[in-house]
PQR file of N, CA, C, O and H, with PARSE charges and radii, in Angstrom:
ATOM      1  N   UNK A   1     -36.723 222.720 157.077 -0.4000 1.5000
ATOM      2  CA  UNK A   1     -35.324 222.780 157.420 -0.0000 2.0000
ATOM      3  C   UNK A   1     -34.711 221.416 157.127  0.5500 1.7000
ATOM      4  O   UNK A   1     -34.983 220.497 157.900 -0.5500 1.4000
ATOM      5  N   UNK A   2     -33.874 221.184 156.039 -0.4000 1.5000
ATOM      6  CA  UNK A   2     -33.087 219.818 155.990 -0.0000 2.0000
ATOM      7  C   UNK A   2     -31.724 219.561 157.056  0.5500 1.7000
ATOM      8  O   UNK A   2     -30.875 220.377 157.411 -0.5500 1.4000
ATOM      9  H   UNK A   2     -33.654 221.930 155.411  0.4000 1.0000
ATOM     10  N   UNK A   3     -31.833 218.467 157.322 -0.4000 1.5000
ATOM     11  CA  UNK A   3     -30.969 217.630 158.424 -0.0000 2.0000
ATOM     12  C   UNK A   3     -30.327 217.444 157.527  0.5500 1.7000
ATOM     13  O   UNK A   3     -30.735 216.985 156.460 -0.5500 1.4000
ATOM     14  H   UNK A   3     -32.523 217.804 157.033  0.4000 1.0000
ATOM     15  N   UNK A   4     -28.493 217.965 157.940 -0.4000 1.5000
ATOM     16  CA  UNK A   4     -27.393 217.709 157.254 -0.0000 2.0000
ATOM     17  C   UNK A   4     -26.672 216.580 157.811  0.5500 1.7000
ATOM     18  O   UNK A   4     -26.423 216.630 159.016 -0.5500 1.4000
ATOM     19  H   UNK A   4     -28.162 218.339 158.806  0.4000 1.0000
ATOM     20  N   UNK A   5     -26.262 215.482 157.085 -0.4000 1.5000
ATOM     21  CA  UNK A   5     -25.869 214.400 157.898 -0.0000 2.0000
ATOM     22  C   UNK A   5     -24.143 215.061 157.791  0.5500 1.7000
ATOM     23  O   UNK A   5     -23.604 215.785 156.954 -0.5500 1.4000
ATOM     24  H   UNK A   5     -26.465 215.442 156.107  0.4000 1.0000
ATOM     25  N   UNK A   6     -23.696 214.485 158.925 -0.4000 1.5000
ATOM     26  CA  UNK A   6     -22.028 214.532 159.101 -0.0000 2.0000
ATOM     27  C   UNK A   6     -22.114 213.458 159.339  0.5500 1.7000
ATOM     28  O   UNK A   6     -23.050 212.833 159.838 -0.5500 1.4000
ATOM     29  H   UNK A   6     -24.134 213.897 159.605  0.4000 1.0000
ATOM     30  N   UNK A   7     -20.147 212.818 158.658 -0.4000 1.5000
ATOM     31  CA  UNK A   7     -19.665 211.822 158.765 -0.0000 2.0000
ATOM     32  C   UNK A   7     -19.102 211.883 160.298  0.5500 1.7000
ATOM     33  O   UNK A   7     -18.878 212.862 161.011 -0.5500 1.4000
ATOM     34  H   UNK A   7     -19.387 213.326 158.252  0.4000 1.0000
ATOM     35  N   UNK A   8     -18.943 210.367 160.570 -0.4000 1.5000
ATOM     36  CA  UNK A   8     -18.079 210.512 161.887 -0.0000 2.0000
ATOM     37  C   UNK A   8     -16.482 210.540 161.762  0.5500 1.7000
ATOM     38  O   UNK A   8     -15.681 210.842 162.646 -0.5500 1.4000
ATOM     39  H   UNK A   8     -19.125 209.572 159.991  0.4000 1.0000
ATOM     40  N   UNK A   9     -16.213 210.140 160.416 -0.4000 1.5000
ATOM     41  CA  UNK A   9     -14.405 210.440 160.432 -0.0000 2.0000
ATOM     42  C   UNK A   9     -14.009 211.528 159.665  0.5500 1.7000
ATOM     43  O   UNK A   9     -14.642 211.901 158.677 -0.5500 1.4000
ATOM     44  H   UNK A   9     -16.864 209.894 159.698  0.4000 1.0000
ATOM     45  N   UNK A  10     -12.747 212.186 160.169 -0.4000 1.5000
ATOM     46  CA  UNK A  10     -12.596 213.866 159.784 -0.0000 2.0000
ATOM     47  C   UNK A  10     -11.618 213.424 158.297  0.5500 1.7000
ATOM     48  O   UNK A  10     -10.575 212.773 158.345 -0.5500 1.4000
ATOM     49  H   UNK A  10     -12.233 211.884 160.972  0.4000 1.0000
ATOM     50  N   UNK A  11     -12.080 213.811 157.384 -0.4000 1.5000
ATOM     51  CA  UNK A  11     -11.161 213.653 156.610 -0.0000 2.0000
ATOM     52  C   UNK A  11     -10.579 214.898 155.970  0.5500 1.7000
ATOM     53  O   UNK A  11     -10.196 214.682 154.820 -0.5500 1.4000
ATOM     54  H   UNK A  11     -12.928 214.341 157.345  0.4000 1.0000
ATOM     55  N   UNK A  12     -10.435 215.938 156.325 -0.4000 1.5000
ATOM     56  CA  UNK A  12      -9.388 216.939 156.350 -0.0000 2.0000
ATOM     57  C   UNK A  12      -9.085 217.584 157.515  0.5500 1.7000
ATOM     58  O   UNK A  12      -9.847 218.050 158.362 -0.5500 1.4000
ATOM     59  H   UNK A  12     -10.746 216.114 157.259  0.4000 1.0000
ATOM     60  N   UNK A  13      -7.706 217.558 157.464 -0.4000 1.5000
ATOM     61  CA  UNK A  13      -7.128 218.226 158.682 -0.0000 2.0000
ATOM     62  C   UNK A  13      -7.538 219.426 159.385  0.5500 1.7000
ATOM     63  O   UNK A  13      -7.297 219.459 160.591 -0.5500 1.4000
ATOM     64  H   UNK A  13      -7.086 217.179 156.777  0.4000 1.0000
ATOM     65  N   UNK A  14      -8.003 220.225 158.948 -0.4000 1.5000
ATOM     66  CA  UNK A  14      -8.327 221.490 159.509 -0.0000 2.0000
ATOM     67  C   UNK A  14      -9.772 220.980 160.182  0.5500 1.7000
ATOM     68  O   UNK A  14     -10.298 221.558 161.133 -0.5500 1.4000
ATOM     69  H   UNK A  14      -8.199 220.198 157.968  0.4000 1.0000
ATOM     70  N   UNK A  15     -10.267 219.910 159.587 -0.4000 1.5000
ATOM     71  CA  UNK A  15     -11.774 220.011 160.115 -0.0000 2.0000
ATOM     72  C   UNK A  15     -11.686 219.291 161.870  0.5500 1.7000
ATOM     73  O   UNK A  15     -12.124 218.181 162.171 -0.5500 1.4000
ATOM     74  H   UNK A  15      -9.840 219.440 158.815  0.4000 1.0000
ATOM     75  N   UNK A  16     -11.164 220.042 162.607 -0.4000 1.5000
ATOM     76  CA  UNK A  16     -11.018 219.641 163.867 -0.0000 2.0000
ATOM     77  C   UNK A  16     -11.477 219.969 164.949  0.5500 1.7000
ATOM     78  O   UNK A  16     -12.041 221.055 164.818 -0.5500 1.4000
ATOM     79  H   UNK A  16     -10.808 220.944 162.363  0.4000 1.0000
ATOM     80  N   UNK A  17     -11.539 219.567 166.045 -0.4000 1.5000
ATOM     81  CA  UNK A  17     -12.441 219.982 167.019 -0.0000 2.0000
ATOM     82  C   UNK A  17     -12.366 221.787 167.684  0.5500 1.7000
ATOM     83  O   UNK A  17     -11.351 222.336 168.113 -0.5500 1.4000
ATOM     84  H   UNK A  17     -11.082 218.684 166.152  0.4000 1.0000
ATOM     85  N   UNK A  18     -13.703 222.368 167.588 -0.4000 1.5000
ATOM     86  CA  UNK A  18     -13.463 223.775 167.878 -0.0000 2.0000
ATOM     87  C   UNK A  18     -12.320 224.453 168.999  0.5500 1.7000
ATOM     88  O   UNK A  18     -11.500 225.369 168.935 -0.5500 1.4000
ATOM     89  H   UNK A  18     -14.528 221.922 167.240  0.4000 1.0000
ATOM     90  N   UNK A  19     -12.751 223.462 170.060 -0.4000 1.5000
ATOM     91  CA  UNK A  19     -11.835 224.047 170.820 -0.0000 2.0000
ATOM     92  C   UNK A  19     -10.234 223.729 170.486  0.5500 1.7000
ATOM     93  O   UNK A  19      -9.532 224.671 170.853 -0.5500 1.4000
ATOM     94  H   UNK A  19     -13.417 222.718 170.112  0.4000 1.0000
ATOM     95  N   UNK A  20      -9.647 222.881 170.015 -0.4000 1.5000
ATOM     96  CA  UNK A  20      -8.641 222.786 168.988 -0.0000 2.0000
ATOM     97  C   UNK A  20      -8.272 223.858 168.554  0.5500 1.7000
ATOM     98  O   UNK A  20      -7.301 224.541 168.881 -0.5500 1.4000
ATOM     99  H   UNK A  20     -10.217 222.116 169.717  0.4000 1.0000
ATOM    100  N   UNK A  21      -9.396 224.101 167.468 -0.4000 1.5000
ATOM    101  CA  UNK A  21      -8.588 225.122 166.348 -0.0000 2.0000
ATOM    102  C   UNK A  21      -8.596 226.572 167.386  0.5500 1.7000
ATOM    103  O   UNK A  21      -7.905 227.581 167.244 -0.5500 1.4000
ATOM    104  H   UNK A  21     -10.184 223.547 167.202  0.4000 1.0000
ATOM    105  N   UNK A  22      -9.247 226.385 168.060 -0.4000 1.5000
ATOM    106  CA  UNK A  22      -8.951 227.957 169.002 -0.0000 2.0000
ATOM    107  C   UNK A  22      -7.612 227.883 169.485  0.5500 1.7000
ATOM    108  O   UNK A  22      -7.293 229.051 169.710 -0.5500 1.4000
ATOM    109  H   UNK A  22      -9.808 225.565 168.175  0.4000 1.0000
ATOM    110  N   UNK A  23      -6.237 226.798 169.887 -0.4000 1.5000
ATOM    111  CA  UNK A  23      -5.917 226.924 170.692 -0.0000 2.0000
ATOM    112  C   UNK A  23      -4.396 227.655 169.656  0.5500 1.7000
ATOM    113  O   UNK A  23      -4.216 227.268 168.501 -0.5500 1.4000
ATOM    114  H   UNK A  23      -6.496 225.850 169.704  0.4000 1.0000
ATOM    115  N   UNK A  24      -3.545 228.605 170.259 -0.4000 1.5000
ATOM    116  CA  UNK A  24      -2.441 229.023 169.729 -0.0000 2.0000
ATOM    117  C   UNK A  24      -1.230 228.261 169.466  0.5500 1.7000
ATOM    118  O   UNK A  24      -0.869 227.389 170.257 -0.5500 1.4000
ATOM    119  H   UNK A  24      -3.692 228.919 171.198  0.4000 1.0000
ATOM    120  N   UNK A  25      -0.518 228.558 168.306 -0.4000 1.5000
ATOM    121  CA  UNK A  25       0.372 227.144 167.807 -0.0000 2.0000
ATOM    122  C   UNK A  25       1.260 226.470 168.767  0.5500 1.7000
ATOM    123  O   UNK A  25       1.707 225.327 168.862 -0.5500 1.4000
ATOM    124  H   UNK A  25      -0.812 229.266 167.664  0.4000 1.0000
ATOM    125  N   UNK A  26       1.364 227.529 169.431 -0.4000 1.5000
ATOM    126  CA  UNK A  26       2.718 227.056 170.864 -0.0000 2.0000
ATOM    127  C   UNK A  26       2.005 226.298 171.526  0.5500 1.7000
ATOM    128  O   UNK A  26       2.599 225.284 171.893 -0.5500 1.4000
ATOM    129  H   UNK A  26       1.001 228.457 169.354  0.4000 1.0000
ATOM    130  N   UNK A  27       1.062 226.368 171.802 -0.4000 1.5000
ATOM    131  CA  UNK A  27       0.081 225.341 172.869 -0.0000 2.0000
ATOM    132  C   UNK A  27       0.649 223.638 172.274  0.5500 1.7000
ATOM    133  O   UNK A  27       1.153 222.682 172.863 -0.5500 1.4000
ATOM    134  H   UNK A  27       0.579 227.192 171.504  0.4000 1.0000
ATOM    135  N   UNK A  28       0.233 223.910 170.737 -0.4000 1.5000
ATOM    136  CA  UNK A  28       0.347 222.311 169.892 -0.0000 2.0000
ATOM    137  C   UNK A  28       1.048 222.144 169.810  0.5500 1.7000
ATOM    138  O   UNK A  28       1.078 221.052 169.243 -0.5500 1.4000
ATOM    139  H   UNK A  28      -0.176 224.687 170.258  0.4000 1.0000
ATOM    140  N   UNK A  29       2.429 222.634 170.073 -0.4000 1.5000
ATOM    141  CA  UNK A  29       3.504 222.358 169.001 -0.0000 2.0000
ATOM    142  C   UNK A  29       4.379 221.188 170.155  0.5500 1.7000
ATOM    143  O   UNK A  29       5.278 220.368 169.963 -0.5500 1.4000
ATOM    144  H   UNK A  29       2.405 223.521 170.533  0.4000 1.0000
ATOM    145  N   UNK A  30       3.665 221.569 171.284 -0.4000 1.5000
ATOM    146  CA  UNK A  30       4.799 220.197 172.411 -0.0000 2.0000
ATOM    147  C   UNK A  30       3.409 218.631 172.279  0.5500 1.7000
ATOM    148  O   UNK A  30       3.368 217.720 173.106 -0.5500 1.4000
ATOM    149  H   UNK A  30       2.936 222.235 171.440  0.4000 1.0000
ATOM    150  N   UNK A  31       2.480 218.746 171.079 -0.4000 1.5000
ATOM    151  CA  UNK A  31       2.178 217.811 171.310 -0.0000 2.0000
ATOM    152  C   UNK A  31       1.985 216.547 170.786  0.5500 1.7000
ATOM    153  O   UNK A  31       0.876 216.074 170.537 -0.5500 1.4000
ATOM    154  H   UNK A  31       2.513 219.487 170.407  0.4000 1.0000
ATOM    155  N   UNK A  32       3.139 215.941 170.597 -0.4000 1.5000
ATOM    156  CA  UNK A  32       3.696 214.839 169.666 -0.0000 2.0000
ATOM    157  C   UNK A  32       3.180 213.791 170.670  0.5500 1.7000
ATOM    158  O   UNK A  32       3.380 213.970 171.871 -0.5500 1.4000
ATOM    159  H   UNK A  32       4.040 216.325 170.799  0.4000 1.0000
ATOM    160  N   UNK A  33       2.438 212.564 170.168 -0.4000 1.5000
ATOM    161  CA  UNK A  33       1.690 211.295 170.353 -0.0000 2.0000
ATOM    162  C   UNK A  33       2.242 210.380 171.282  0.5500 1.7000
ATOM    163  O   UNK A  33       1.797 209.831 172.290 -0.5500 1.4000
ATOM    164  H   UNK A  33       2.275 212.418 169.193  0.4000 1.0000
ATOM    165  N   UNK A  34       3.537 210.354 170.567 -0.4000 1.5000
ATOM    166  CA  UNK A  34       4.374 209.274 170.894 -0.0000 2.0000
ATOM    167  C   UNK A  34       5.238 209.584 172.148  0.5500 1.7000
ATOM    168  O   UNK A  34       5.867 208.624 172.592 -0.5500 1.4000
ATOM    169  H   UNK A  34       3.898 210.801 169.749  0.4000 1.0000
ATOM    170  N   UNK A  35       5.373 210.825 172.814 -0.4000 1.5000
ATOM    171  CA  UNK A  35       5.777 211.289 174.136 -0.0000 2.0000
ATOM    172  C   UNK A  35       5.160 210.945 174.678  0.5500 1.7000
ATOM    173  O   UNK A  35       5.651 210.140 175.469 -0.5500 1.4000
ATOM    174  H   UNK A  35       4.862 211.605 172.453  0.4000 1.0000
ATOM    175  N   UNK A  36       3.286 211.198 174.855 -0.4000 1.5000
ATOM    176  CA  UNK A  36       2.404 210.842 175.851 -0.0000 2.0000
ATOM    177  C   UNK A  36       2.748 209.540 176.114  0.5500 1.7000
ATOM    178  O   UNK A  36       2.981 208.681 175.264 -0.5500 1.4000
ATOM    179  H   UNK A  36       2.887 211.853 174.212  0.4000 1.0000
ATOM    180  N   UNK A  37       2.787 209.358 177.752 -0.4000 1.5000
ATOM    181  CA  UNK A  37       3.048 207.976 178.554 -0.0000 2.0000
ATOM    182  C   UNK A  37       1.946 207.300 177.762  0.5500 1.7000
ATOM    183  O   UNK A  37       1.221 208.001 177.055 -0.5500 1.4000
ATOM    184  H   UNK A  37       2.598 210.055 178.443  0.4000 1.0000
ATOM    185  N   UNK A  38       1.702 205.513 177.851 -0.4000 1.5000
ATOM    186  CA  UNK A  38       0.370 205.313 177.659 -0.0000 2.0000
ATOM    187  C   UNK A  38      -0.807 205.238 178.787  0.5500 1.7000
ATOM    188  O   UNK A  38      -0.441 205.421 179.948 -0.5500 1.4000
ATOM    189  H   UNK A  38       2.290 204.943 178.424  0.4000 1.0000
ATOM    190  N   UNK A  39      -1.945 205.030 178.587 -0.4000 1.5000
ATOM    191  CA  UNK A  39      -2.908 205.074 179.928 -0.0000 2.0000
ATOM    192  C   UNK A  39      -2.462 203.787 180.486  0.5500 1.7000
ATOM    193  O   UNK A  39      -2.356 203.850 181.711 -0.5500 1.4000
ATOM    194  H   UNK A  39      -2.242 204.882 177.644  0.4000 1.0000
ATOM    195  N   UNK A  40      -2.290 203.118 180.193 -0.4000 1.5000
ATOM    196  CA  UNK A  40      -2.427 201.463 181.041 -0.0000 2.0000
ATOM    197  C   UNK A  40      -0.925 201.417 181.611  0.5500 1.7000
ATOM    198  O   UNK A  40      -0.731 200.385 182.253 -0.5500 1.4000
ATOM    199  H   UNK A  40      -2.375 203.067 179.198  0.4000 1.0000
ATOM    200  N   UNK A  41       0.127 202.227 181.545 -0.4000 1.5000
ATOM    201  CA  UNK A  41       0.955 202.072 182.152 -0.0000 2.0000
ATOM    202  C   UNK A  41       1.253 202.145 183.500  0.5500 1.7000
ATOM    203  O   UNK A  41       1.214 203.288 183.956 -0.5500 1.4000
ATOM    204  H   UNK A  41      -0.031 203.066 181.024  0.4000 1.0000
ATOM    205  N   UNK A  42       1.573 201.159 184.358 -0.4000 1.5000
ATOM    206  CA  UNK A  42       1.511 201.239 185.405 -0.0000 2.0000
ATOM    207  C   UNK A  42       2.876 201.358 186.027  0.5500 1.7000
ATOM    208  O   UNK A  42       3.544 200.324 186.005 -0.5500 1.4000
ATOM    209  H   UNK A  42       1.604 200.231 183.988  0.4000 1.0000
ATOM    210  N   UNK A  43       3.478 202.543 186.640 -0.4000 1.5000
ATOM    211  CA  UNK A  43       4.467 202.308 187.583 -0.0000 2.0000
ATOM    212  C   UNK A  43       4.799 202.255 188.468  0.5500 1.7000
ATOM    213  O   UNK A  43       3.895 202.707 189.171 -0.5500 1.4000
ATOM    214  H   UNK A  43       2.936 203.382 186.658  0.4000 1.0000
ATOM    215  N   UNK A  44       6.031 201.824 189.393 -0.4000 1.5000
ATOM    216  CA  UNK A  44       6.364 201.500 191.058 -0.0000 2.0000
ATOM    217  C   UNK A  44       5.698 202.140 191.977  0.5500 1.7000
ATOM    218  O   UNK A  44       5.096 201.672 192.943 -0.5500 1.4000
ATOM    219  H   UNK A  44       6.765 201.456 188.823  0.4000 1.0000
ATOM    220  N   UNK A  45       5.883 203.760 191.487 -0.4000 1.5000
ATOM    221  CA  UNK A  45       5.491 204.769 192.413 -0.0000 2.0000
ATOM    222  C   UNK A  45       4.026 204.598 192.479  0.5500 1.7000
ATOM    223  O   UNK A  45       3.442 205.060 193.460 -0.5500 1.4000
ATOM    224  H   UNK A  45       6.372 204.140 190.702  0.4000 1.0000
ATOM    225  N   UNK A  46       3.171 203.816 191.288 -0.4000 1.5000
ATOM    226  CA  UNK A  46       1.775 203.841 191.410 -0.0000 2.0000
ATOM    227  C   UNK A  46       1.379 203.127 192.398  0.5500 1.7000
ATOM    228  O   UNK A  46       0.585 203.444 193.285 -0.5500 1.4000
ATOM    229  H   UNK A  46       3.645 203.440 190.492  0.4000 1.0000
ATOM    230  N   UNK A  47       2.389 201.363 192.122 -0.4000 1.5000
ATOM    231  CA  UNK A  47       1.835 200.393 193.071 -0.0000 2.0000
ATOM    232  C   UNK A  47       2.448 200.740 194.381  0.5500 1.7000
ATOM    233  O   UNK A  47       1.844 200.095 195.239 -0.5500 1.4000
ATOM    234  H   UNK A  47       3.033 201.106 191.402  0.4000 1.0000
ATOM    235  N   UNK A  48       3.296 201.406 194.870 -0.4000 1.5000
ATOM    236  CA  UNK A  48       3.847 201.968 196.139 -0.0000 2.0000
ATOM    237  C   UNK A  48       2.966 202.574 196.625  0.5500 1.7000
ATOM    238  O   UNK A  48       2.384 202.056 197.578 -0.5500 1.4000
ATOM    239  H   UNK A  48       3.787 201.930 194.174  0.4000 1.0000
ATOM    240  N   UNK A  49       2.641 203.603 196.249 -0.4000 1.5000
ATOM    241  CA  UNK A  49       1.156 204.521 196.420 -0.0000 2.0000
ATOM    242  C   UNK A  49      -0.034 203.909 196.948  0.5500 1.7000
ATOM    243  O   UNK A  49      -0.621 204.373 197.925 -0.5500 1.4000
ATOM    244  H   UNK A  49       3.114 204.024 195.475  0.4000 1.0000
ATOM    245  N   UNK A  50      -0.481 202.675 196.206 -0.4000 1.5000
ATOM    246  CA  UNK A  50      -1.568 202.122 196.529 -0.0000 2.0000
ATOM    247  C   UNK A  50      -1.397 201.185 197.429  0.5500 1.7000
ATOM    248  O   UNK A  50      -2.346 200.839 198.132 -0.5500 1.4000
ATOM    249  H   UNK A  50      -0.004 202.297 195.412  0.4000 1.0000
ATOM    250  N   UNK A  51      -0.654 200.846 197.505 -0.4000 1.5000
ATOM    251  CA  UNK A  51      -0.412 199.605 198.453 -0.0000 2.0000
ATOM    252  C   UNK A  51      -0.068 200.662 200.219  0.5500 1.7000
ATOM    253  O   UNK A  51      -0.657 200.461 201.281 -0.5500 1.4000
ATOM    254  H   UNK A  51       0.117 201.127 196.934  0.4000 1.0000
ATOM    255  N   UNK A  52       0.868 201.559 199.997 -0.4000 1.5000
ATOM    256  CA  UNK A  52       0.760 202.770 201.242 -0.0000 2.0000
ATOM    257  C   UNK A  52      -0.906 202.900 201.719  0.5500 1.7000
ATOM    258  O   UNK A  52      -1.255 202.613 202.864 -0.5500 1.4000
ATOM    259  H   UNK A  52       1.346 201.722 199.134  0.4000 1.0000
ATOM    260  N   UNK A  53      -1.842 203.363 200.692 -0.4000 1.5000
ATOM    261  CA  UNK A  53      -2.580 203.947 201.264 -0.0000 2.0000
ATOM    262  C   UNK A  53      -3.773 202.423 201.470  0.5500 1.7000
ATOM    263  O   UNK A  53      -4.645 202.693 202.297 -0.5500 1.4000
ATOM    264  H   UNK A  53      -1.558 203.596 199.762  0.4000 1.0000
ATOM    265  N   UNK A  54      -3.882 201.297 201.006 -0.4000 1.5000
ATOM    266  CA  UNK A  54      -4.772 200.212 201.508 -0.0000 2.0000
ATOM    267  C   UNK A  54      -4.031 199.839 202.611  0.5500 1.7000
ATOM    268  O   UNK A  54      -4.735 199.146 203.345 -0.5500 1.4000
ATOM    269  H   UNK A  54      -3.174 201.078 200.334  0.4000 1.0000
ATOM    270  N   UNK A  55      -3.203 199.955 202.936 -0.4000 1.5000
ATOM    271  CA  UNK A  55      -2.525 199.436 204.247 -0.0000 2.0000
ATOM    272  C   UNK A  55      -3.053 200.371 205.474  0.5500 1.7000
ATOM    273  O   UNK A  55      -3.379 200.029 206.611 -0.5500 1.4000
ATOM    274  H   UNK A  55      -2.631 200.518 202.340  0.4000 1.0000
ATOM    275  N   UNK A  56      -3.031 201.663 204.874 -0.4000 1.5000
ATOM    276  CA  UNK A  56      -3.766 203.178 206.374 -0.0000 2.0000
ATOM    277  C   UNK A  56      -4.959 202.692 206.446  0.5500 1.7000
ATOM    278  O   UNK A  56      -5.392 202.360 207.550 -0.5500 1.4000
ATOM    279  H   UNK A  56      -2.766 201.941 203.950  0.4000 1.0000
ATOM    280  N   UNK A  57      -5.791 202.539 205.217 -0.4000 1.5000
ATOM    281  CA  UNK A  57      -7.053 202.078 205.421 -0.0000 2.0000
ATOM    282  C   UNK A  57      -7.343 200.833 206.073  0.5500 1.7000
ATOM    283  O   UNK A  57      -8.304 200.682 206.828 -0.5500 1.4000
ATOM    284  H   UNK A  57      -5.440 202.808 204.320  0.4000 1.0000
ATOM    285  N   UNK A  58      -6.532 199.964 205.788 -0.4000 1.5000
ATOM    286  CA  UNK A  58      -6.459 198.830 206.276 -0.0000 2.0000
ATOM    287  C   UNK A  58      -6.677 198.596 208.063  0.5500 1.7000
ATOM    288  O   UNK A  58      -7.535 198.019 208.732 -0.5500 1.4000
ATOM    289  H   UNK A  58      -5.752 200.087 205.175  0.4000 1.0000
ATOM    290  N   UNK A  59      -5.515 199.312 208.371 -0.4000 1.5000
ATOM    291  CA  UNK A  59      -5.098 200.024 209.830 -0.0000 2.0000
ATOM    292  C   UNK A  59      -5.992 200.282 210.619  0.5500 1.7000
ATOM    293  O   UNK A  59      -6.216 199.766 211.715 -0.5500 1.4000
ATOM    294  H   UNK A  59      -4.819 199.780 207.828  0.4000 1.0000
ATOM    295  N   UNK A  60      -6.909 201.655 209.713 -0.4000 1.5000
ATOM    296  CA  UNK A  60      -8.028 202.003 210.051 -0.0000 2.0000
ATOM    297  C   UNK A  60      -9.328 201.902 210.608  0.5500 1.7000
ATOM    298  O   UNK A  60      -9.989 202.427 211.504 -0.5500 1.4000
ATOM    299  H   UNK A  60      -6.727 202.073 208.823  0.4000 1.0000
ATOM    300  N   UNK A  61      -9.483 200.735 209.445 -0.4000 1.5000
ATOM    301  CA  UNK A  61     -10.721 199.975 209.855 -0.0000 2.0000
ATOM    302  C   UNK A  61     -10.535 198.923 210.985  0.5500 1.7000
ATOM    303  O   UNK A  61     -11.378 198.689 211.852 -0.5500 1.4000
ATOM    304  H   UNK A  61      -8.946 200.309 208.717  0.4000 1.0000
ATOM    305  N   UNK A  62      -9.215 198.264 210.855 -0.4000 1.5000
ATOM    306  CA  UNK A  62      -8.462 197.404 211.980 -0.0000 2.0000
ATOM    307  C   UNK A  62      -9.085 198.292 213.922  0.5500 1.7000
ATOM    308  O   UNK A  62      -9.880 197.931 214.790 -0.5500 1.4000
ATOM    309  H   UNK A  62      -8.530 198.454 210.151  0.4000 1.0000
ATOM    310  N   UNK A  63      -8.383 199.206 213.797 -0.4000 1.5000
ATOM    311  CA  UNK A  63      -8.411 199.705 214.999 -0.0000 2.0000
ATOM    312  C   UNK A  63      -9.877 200.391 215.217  0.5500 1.7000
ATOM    313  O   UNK A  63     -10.306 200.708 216.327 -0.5500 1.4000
ATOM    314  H   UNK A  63      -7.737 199.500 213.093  0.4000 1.0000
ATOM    315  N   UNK A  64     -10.485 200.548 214.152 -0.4000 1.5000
ATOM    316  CA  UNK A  64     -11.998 201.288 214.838 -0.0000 2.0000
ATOM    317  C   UNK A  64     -12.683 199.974 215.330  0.5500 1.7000
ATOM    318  O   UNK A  64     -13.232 200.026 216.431 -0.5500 1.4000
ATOM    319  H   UNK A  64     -10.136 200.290 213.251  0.4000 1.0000
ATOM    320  N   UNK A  65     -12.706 198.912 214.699 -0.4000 1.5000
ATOM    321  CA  UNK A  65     -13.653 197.967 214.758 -0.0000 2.0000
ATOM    322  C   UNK A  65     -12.722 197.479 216.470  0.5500 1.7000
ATOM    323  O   UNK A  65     -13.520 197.525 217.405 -0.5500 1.4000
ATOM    324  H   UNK A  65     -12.259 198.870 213.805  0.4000 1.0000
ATOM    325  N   UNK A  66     -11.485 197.126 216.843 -0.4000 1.5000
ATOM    326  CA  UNK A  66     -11.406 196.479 218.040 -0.0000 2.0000
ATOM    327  C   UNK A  66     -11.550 197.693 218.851  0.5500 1.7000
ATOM    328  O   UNK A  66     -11.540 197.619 220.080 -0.5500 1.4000
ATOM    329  H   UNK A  66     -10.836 197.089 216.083  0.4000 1.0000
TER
END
């Protein structure tokens, strides 16, 4: 049995990931790159969020320990 090597970069479009090509065009069609937020973006509501909930914890541990 010969071992077929594959490249790691796709160089035609169709050659895309299975579950991809399964998915129906309407699924893809809202999915333009440059909409997605980026990951490292951080906003108010994030640091509001976190800072809310280290403060309960904070609290928390405050009042169990006295």
């Amino acid at each position: 049995m010969a071992m077929r090597r594959r490249t790691l970069v796709l160089v035609e479009e169709a050659a895309g990931h299975p579950f991809r090509r399964s998915l129906p065009p309407h699924v893809l069609a809202g999915s333009d790159p440059q909409l997605v937020p980026r990951k490292g973006a951080i906003s108010l509501k994030d640091v509001r969020e976190f800072l809310m909930a280290y403060c309960a914890a904070f609290l928390a541990v405050s009042v169990f320990i006295s």
